[in-house]
FIROTOR-5937 format. One record per residue (C-alpha): chain; residue number from 1; x, y, z. Coordinates in steps of 0.001 Angstrom, whole numbers, plus 500000, padded with zeros to 6 digits. Example, Ala and Ser with C-alpha at 12.3 -4.5 7.8 and 13.67 -1.06 7.14 Angstrom:
! FIROTOR-5937
   chain   resi       xx       yy       zz
       A      1   512300   495500   507800
       A      2   513670   498940   507140
! end
This chain:
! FIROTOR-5937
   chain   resi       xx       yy       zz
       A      1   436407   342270   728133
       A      2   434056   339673   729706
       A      3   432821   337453   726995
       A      4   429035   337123   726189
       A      5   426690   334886   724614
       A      6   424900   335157   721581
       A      7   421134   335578   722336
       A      8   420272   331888   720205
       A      9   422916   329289   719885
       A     10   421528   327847   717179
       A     11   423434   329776   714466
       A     12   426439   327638   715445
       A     13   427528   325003   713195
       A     14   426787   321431   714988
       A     15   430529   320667   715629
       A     16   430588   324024   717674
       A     17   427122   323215   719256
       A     18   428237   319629   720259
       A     19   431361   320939   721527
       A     20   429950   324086   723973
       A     21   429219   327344   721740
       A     22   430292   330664   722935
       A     23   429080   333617   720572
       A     24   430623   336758   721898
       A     25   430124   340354   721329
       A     26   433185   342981   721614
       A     27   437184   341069   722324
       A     28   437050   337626   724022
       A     29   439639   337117   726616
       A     30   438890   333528   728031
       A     31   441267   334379   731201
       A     32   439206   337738   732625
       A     33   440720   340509   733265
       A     34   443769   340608   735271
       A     35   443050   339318   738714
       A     36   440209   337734   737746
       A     37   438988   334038   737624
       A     38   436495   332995   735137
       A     39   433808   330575   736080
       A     40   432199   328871   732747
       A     41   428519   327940   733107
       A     42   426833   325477   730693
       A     43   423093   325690   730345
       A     44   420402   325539   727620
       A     45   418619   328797   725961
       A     46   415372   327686   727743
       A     47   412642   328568   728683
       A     48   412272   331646   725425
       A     49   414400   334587   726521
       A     50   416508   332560   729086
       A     51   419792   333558   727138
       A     52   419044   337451   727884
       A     53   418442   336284   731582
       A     54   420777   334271   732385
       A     55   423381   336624   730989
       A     56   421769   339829   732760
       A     57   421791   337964   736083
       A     58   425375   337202   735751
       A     59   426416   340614   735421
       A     60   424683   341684   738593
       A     61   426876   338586   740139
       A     62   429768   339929   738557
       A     63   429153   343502   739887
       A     64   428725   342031   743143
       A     65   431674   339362   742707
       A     66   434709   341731   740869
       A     67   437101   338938   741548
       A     68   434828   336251   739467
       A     69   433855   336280   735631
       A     70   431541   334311   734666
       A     71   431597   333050   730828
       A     72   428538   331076   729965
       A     73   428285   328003   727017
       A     74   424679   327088   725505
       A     75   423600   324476   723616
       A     76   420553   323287   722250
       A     77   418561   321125   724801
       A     78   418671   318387   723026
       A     79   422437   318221   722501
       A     80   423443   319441   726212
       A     81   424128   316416   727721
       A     82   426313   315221   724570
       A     83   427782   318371   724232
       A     84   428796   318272   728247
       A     85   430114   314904   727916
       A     86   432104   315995   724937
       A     87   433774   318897   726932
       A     88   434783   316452   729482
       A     89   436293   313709   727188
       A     90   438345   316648   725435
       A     91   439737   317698   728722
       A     92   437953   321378   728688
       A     93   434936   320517   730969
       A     94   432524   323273   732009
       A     95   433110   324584   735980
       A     96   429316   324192   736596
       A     97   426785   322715   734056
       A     98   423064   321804   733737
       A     99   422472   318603   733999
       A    100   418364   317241   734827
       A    101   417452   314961   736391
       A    102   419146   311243   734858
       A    103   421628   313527   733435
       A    104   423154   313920   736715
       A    105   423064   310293   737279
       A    106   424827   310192   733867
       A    107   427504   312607   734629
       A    108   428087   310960   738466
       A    109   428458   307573   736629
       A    110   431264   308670   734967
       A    111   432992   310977   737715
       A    112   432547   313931   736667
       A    113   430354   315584   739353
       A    114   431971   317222   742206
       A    115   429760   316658   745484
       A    116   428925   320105   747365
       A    117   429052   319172   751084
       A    118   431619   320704   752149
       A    119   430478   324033   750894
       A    120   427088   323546   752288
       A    121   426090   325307   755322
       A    122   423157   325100   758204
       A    123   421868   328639   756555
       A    124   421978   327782   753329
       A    125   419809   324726   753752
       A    126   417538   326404   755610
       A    127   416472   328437   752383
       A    128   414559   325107   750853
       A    129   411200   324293   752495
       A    130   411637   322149   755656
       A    131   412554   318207   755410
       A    132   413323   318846   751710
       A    133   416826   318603   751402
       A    134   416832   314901   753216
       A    135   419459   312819   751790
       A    136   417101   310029   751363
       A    137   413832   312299   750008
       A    138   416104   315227   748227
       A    139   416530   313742   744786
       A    140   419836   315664   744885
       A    141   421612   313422   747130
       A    142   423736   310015   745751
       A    143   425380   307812   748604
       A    144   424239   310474   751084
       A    145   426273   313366   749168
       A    146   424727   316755   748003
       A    147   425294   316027   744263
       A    148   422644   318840   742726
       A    149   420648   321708   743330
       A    150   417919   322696   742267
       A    151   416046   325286   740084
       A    152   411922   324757   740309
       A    153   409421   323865   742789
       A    154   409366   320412   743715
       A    155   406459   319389   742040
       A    156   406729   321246   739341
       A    157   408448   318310   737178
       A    158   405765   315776   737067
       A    159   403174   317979   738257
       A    160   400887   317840   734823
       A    161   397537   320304   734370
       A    162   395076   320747   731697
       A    163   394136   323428   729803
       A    164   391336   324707   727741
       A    165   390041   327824   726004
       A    166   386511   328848   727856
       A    167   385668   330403   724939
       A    168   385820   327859   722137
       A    169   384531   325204   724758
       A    170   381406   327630   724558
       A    171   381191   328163   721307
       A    172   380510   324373   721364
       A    173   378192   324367   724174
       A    174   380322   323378   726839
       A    175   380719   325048   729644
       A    176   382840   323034   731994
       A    177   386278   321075   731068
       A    178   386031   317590   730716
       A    179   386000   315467   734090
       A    180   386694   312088   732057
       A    181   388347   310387   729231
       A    182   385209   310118   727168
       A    183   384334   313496   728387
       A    184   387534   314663   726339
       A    185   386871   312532   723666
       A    186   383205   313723   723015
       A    187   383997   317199   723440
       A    188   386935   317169   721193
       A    189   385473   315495   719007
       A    190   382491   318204   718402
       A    191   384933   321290   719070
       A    192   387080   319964   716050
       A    193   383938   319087   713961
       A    194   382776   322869   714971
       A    195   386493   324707   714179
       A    196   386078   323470   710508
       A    197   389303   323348   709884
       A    198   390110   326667   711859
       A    199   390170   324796   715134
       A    200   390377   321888   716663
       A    201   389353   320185   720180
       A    202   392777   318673   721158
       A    203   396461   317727   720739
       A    204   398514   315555   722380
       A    205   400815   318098   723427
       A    206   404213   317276   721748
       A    207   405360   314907   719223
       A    208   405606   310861   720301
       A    209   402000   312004   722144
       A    210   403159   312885   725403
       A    211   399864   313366   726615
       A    212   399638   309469   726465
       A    213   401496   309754   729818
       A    214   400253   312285   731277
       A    215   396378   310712   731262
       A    216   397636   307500   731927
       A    217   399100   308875   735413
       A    218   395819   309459   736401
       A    219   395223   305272   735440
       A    220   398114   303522   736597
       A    221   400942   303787   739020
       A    222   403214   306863   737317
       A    223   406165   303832   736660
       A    224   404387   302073   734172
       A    225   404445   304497   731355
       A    226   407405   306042   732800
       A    227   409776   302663   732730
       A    228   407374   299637   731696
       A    229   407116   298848   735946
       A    230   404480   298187   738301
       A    231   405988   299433   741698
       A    232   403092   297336   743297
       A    233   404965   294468   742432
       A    234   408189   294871   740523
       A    235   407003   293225   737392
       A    236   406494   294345   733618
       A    237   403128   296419   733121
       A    238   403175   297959   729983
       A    239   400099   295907   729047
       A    240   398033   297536   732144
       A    241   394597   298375   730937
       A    242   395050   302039   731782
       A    243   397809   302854   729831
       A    244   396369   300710   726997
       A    245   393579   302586   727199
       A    246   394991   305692   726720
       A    247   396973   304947   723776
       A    248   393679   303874   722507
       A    249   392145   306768   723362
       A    250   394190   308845   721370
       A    251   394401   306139   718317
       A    252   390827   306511   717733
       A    253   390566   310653   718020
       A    254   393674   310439   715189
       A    255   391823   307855   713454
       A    256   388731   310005   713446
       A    257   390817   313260   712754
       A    258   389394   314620   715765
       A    259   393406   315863   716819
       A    260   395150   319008   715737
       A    261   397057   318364   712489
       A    262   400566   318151   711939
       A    263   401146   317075   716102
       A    264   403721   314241   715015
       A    265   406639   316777   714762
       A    266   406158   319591   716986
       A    267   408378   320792   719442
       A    268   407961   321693   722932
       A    269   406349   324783   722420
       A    270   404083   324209   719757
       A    271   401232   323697   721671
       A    272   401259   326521   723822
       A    273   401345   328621   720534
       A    274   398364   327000   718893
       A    275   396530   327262   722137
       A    276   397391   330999   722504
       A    277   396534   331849   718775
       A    278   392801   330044   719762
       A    279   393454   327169   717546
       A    280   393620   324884   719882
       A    281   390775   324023   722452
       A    282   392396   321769   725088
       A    283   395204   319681   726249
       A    284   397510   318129   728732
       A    285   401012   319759   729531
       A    286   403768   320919   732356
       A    287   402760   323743   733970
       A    288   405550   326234   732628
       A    289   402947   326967   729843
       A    290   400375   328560   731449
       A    291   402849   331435   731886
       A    292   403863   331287   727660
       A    293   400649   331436   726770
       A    294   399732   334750   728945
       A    295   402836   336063   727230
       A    296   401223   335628   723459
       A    297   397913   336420   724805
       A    298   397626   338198   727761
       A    299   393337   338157   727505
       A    300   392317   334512   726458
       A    301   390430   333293   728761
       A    302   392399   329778   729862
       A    303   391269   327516   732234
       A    304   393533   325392   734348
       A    305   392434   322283   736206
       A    306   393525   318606   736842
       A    307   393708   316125   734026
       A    308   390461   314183   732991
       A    309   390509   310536   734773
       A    310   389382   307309   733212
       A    311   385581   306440   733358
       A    312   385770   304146   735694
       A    313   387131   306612   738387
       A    314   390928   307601   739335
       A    315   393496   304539   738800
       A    316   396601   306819   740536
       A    317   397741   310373   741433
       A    318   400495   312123   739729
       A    319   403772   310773   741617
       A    320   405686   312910   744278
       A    321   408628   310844   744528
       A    322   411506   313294   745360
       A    323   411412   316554   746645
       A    324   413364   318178   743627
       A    325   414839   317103   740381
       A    326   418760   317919   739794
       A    327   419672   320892   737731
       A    328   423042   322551   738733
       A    329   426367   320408   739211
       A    330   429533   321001   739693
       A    331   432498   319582   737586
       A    332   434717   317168   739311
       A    333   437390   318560   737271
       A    334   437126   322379   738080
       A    335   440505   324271   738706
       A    336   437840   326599   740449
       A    337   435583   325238   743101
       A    338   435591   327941   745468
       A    339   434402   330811   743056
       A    340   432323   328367   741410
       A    341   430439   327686   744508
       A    342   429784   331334   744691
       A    343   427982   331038   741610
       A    344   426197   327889   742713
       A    345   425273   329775   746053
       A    346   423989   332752   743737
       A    347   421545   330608   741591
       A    348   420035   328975   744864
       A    349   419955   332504   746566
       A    350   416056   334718   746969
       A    351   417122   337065   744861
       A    352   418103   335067   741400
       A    353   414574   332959   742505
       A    354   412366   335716   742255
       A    355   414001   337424   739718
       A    356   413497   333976   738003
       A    357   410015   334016   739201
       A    358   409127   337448   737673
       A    359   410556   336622   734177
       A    360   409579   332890   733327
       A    361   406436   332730   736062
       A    362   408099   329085   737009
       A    363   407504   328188   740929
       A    364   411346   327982   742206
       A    365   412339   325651   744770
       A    366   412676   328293   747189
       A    367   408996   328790   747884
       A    368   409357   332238   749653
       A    369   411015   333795   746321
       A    370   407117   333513   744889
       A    371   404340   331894   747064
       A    372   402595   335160   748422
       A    373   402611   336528   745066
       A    374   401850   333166   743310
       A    375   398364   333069   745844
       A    376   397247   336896   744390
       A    377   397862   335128   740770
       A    378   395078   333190   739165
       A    379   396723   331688   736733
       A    380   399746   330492   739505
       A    381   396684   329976   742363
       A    382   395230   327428   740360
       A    383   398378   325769   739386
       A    384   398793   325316   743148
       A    385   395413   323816   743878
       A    386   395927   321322   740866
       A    387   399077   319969   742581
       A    388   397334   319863   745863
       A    389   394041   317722   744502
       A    390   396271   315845   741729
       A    391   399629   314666   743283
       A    392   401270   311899   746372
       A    393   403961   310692   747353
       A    394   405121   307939   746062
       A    395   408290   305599   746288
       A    396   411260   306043   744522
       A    397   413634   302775   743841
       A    398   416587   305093   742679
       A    399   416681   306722   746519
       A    400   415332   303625   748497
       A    401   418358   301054   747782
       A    402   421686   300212   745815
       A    403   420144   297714   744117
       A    404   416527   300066   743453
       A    405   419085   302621   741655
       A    406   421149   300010   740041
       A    407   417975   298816   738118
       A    408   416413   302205   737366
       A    409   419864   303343   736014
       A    410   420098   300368   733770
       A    411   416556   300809   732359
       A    412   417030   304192   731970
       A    413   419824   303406   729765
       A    414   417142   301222   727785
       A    415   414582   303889   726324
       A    416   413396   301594   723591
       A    417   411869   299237   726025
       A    418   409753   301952   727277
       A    419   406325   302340   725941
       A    420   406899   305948   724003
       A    421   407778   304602   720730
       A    422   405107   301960   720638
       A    423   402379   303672   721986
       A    424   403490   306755   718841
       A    425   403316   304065   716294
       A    426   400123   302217   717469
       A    427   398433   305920   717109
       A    428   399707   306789   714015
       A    429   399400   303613   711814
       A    430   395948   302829   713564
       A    431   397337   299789   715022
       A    432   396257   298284   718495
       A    433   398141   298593   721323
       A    434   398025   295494   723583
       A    435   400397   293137   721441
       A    436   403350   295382   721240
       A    437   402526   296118   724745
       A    438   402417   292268   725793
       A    439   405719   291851   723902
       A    440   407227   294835   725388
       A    441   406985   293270   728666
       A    442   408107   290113   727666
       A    443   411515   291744   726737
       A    444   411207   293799   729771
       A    445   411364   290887   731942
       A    446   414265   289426   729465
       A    447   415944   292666   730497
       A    448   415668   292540   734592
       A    449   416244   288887   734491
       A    450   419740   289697   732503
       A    451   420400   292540   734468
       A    452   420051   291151   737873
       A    453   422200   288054   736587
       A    454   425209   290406   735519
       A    455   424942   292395   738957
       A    456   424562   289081   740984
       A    457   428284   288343   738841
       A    458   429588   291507   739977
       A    459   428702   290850   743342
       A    460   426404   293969   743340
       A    461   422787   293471   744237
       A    462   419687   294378   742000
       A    463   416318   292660   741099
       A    464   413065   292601   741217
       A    465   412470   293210   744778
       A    466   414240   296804   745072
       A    467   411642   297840   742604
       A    468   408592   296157   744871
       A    469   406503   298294   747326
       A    470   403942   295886   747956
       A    471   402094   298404   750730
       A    472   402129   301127   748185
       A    473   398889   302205   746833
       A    474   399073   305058   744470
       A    475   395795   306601   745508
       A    476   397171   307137   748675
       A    477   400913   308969   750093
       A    478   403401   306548   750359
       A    479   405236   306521   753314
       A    480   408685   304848   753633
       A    481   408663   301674   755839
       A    482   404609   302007   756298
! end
């Protein structure tokens, strides 16, 4: 009996979830039937309904593949990366797992990632747009090895829109999104004044105010808020006037209860709930919820444009610095790397894509799986045109250099020197931003100078000049070596 998942994970208790949780249905038998070879799969229960998927698609694979069972392990997004790392340490790793984007890099670090070259073929490549699967532009590549593949459309990671309810912008007597960031502040603040209590003009998408990033890629190069950096010239930044401004921005709407109660702990979904239930008027988020919210209301009339720009014009575009973010690896470890391939070449194939496609409405990295559809879809149409006004190229220290990726790693192992947590308590105790900005960088430059000092002992390289692009400017493409 091929084993199945339970349609949540989140029954299990946590030792189960942090260890891979398998809920099954009918008589496990972890070694297939006879003959057979069982692939496991670990992935996450997201998007909603991606358990039901996942496990549907499988069985077609399976039908097709009668020498190949595939047994799948969720956990909870948050714990998949522990749980993964758990399975390894206790010597019953996963044959294929989910692991995004510096989760690969986490995985790779310690060995655990198998690379895929020598199952990759001329055909298969050809299935990703052209140029895309570059070594040195892929973002699936380490060291020149295929180390990933990919699930969604390249820019569909950082690409960031804006939404807003046509109808409660009217109410108020608006009939246009806001263009600027005291466009968004003057609006919400009347749509909220309006909603008495029933609705309200804006929310910064998630808990620790995500939407402080978003809006402050439209200020500042896309590294600042992302890891404290000014590409421009590989020094500290958190204390940039743009993203200062846009913590400030949202200090004063809390301040002036202008935001959508209760923001501070929601999930990743929240907001697309509130906004489909017409409680919420506007705000800043990936693109994946334009398609949740037509599933909870298939008639509100949403608008979808770029994100509102600081008054004194467009700072930066939203960075295209990789053609795709990792997703699927292969274990290092796998007893299995022949069949598992199979499965690997099955989740980069047209037909999971579209199928993909039609259930979740996500843009796939194989474009032809969606795009002529996608152009008859308003919603997905104007998704599109936001990426094409709203987004560059723009350089990437991990894939230019050793020593660019030696420093990214290491500050991606430092989130608290990062401006998230800061910038969350600045807006929520009505506290300015600029001093623990201006002593953020001053331990961010602590940081590089220690870091480049213990690579310099290793006799690795790694400083401040793999993270400089002085030609770079983020209004414009960046193009390697220009």
């Amino acid at each position: 009996m091929k084993i199945r998942p339970a349609l949540t994970v989140l029954t299990c208790a946590v030792a189960l979830a942090l260890s891979g949780c398998n809920l099954v249905g009918g008589s496990p038998d972890p070694e297939g039937s006879a003959g057979q070879v069982t692939v496991t799969v670990a992935l996450v229960p997201d998007p909603p309904g991606a358990s039901e998927f996942y496990r549907q698609q499988f069985d077609a694979f399976e039908k097709a593949n009668p020498g190949i069972a595939v047994k799948v392990l969720e956990n909870p997004s948050d714990q998949q990366l522990n749980a993964v790392e758990l399975m390894f340490q206790q010597g019953n790793a996963p044959d294929l797992f989910r692991a995004q984007d510096d989760g690969m890099d986490r995985m790779a670090a310690r060995g655990w990632v198998a690379p895929l070259d020598e199952f990759v073929t001329p055909d298969f490549l050809a299935r990703f747009p052209k140029g895309s699967m570059d070594p040195a532009t892929s973002g699936l590549h380490r060291d020149g090895k295929l180390m990933s593949l990919p699930l969604v459309w390249g820019p569909w990671s950082t690409l960031r829109v804006f939404l807003y309810n046509e109808d409660l912008l009217k109410k108020s007597g608006f009939t246009a999104p806001p263009k600027t960031w005291s466009e968004l502040e003057r609006m919400a603040t009347k749509i909220t004044a309006d909603g008495q209590g029933k609705s309200f003009g804006y929310a910064p998408t998630a808990a620790k105010a995500v939407a402080v990033e978003m809006l402050a890629d439209t200020a500042v190069p896309y590294s600042v808020p992302a890891s404290g950096i000014d590409l421009r010239t590989g020094k500290p930044a958190t204390a940039s006037p743009g993203l200062v401004e846009a913590v400030e921005l949202h200090r004063r709407m809390q301040a002036a209860k202008v935001m959508m109660p209760g923001w501070e702990s929601w999930d990743g979904s929240r907001a697309f709930k509130e906004f489909a239930a017409g409680r919420l008027a506007m705000y800043p988020t990936p693109p994946w919820h334009v398609a949740e919210v037509r599933k909870l209301a298939p008639e509100i009339k949403m608008g979808i444009t770029g994100l509102p720009v600081p008054d004194a014009g467009r700072g930066a575009y939203l960075p295209l610095s990789k053609s795709f973010s990792p997703l699927w690896s292969m274990s290092a470890q796998s007893k299995h790397k022949a069949e598992s391939w199979k499965v690997l070449d099955f989740l980069s194939s047209d037909a999971f894509h579209s199928a993909y496609y039609q259930k979740f409405g996500t843009l796939t990295a194989l474009e032809g799986a969606w795009k002529a559809d996608a152009e008859k879809n308003p919603d997905q149409a104007a998704i599109l045109k936001v990426a094409q006004e709203t987004m560059r190229r723009a350089p990437n220290p991990g894939l230019a250099s050793a020593g660019g990726k030696a420093i990214t790693d290491a500050l991606a192992a430092k989130p608290d020197l990062k401006s998230t947590d800061a910038a969350f308590s600045s807006i929520i105790k009505n506290q300015p931003f600029a001093p623990a900005a201006a002593k953020l960088d001053q331990q961010l430059q602590t940081f590089l100078d220690q870091t480049t000092a213990d690579l310099k002992a290793k006799g690795k390289t790694g400083s401040a000049k793999d993270l400089t692009f002085a030609g770079w400017d983020p209004l414009k493409d960046f193009t390697p070596g220009g």
